[in-house]
C-alpha positions in Angstrom: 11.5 -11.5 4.7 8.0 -12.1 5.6 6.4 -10.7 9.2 2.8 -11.2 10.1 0.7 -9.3 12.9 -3.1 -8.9 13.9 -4.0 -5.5 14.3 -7.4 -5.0 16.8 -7.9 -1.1 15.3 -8.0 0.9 12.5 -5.3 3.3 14.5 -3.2 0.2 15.0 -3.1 -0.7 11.1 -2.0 3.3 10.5 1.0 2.7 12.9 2.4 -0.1 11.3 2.0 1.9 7.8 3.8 4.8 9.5 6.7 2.6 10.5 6.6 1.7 6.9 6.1 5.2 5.4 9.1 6.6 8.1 11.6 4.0 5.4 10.0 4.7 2.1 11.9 5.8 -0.6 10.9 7.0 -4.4 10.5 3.9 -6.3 9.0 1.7 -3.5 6.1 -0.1 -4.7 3.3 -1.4 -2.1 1.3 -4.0 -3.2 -2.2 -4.4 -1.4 -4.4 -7.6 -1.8 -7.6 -9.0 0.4 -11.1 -9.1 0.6 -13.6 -5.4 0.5 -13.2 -4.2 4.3 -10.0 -5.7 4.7 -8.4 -2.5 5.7 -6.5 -1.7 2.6 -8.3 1.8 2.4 -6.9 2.6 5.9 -3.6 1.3 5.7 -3.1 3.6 3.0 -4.6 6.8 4.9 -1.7 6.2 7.7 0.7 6.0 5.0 0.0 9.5 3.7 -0.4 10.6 6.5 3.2 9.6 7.7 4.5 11.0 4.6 3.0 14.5 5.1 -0.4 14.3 3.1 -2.2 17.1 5.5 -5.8 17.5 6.5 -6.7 18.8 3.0 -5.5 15.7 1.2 -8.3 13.4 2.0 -7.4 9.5 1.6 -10.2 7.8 -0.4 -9.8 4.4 -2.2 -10.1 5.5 -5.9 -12.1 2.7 -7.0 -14.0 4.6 -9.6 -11.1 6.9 -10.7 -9.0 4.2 -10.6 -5.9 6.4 -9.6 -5.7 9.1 -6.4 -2.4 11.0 -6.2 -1.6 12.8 -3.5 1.6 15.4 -2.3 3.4 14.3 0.7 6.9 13.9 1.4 6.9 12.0 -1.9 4.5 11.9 -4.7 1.9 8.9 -4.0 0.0 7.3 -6.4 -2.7 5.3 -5.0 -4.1 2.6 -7.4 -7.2 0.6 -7.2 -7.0 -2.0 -10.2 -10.6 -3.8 -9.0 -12.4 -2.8 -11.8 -9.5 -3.6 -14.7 -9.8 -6.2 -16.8 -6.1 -7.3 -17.3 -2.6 -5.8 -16.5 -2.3 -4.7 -20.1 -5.0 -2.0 -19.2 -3.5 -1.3 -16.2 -0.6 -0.6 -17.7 -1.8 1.4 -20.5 -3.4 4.0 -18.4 0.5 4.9 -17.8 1.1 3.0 -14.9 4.6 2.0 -15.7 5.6 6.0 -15.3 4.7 6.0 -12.3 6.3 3.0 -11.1 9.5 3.7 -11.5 9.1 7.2 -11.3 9.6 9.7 -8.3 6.9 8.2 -6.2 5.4 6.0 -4.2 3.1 3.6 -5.6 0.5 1.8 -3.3 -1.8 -0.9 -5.3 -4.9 -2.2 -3.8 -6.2 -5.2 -5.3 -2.6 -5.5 -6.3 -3.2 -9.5 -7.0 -5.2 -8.6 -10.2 -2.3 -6.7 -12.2 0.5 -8.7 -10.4 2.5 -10.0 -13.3 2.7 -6.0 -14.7 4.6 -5.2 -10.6 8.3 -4.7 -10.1 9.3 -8.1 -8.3 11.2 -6.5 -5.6 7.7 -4.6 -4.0 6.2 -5.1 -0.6 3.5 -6.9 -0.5 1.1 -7.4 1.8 -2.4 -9.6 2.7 -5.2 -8.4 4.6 -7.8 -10.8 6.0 -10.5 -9.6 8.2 -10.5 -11.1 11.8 -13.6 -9.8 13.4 -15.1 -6.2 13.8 -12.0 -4.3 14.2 -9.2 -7.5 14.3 -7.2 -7.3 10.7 -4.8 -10.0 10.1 -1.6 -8.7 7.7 1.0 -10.7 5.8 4.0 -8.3 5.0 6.3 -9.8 2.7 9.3 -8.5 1.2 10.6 -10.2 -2.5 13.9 -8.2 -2.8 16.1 -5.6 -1.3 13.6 -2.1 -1.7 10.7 -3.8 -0.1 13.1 -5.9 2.9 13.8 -2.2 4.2 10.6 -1.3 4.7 9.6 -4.6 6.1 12.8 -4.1 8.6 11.2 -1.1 9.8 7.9 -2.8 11.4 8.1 -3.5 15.1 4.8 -4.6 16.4 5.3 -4.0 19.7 5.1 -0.3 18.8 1.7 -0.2 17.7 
């Protein structure tokens, strides 16, 4: 299943994760790809907050850390992979737990360790339209991810 949209704010890209987040199951696997500024960062921050991360749970992308977790309804494990060399490393840093553990895992830059991702994950392109205009390419590649993707109705942004 594949849906595509144009968001024109940062609230409206945090909607269409919280019609996500309101299907998301332990397991699911997000994976994030497109350009710095793309709105990866803030799709994730409407994610947790859909899923219960509160005020004191501060959504950063962990670029430098490489992994954020954070305590919502479910465990979320927010990876950046931009700095990794391979998917081996990636993978090495005990990725695979968390995976197909009791989470949810959310990937920016997901395009870099995509041959080490489940194949049924949702992924989804960003591409930066114009000052506050983000373009996004959900698409689903097996059951998990389809149910999230049903979820998203645009008109309800």
């Amino acid at each position: 299943m594949k849906l595509e949209t144009t968001t024109d704010s940062p609230e409206a890209t945090q909607a269409v994760a919280a019609q996500i987040a309101s299907a998301i199951e332990p397991g699911d696997v997000i994976a994030l790809c497109g350009d710095l500024g793309s709105g990866k960062t803030c799709f994730t921050q409407g994610l947790a907050a859909a899923l219960g991360v509160g005020e004191s749970g501060v959504v950063n992308s962990p670029t430098f850390v490489l992994l954020n977790v954070y305590q919502g309804r479910l465990p979320i494990y927010h990876f950046d992979t931009y700095r990794l060399g391979d998917p081996d490393t990636w993978l090495d840093l005990g990725a695979e737990e968390m995976l197909y553990g009791d989470g949810v895992c959310i990937i920016e830059w997901a395009d870099l360790v995509a041959e080490a991702l489940p194949e049924d994950r949702l992924s989804i392109e960003f591409e930066h339209v114009s000052m506050n205009e983000r373009h996004l390419k959900l698409t689903s590649s097996g059951p998990n991810s389809e149910r999230l993707v049903s979820r998203v109705t645009f008109g309800s942004q």
